[in-house]
C-alpha positions in Angstrom: 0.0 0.0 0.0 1.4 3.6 -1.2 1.4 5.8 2.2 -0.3 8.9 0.6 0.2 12.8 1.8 -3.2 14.5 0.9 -1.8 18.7 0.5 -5.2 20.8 0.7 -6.8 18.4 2.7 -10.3 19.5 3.8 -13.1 18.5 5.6 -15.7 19.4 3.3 -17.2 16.8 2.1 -17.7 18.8 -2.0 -13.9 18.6 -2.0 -12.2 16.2 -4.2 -9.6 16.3 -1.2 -11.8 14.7 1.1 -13.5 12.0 -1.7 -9.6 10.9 -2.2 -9.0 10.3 1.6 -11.9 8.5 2.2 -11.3 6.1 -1.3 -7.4 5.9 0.1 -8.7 4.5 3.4 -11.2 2.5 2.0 -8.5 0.5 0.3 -6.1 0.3 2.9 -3.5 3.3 2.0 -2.5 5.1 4.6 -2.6 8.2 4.4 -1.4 12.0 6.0 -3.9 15.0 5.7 -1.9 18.5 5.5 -4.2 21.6 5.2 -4.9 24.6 6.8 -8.2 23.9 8.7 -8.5 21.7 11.8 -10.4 18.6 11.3 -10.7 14.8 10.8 -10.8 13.8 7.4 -11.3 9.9 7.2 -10.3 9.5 10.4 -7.2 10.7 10.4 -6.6 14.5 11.7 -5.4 17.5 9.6 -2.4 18.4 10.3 -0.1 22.3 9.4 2.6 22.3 6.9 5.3 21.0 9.4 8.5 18.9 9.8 8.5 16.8 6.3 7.5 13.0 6.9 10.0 10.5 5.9 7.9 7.5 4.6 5.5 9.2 2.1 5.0 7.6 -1.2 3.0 9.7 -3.2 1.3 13.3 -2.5 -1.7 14.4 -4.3 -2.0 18.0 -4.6 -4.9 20.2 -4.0 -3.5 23.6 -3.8 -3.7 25.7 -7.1 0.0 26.6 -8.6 -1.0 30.3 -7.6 -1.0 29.2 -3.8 2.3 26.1 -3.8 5.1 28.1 -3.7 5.4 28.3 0.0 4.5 24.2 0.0 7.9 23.6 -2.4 10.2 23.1 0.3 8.2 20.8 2.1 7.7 18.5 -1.0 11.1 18.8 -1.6 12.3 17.4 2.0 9.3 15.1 1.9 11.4 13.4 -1.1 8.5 11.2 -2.3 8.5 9.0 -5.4 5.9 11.2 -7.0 3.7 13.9 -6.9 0.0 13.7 -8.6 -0.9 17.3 -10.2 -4.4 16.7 -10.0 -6.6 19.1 -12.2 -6.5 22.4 -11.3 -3.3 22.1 -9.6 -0.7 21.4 -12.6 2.6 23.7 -12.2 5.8 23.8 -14.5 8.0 25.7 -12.2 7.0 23.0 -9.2 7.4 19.9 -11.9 10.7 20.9 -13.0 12.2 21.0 -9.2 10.7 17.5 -8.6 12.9 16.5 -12.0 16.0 18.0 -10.7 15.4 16.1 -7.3 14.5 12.2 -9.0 10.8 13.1 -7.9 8.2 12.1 -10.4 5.5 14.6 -11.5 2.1 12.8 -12.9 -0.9 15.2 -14.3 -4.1 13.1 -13.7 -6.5 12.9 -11.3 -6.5 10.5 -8.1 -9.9 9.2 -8.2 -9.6 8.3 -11.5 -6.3 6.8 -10.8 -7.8 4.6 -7.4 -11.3 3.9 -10.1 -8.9 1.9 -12.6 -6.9 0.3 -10.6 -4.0 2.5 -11.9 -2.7 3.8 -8.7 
């Protein structure tokens, strides 16, 4: 199972965010909710932009390119095998850095990705 960092995690259930938690748990991934509200999302707590985990996998963004800059760091130090740009979210400046650093940037969508079995 591919431990999964949710950035722009939210609590409201409308948010794509909160659908992809809820499908990651459902199928057994772990996962790590980082947004800026408190809250549970699928039973697991949101938690600030902090110290970068160590054992993350992927993480699917849901912060627009407009509002990542501050978030590049922590992705960085996170060092995860890739990054999902889901729509919406898709950055050049923030997909070249994961290049340079062996990170792999993927444009698609996470519930698509969990719906065929492509994740």
């Amino acid at each position: 199972m591919k431990k999964t960092l949710i950035l722009g995690a939210s609590t409201n259930p409308a948010r794509y965010s909160y659908l992809v938690a809820n499908k990651l748990v459902r199928k057994g991934h772990p996962i790590v909710n980082v947004g800026r509200k408190v809250g549970k999302v699928a039973g697991v707590e949101i938690e600030p932009m902090g110290t970068p985990h160590e054992d993350i996998d992927t993480i699917t963004l849901y912060v627009g390119p407009q509002n990542q800059a501050p978030y590049f760091d922590y992705i960085l130090k996170t060092h995860p095998k890739r990054v999902v740009f889901n729509p919406g979210t898709e950055n050049p400046v923030l997909l070249e850095k994961l290049q340079e650093n062996g990170i792999e940037g993927v444009e698609a969508c996470t519930l698509v990705m969990l719906n065929t079995g492509q994740y």
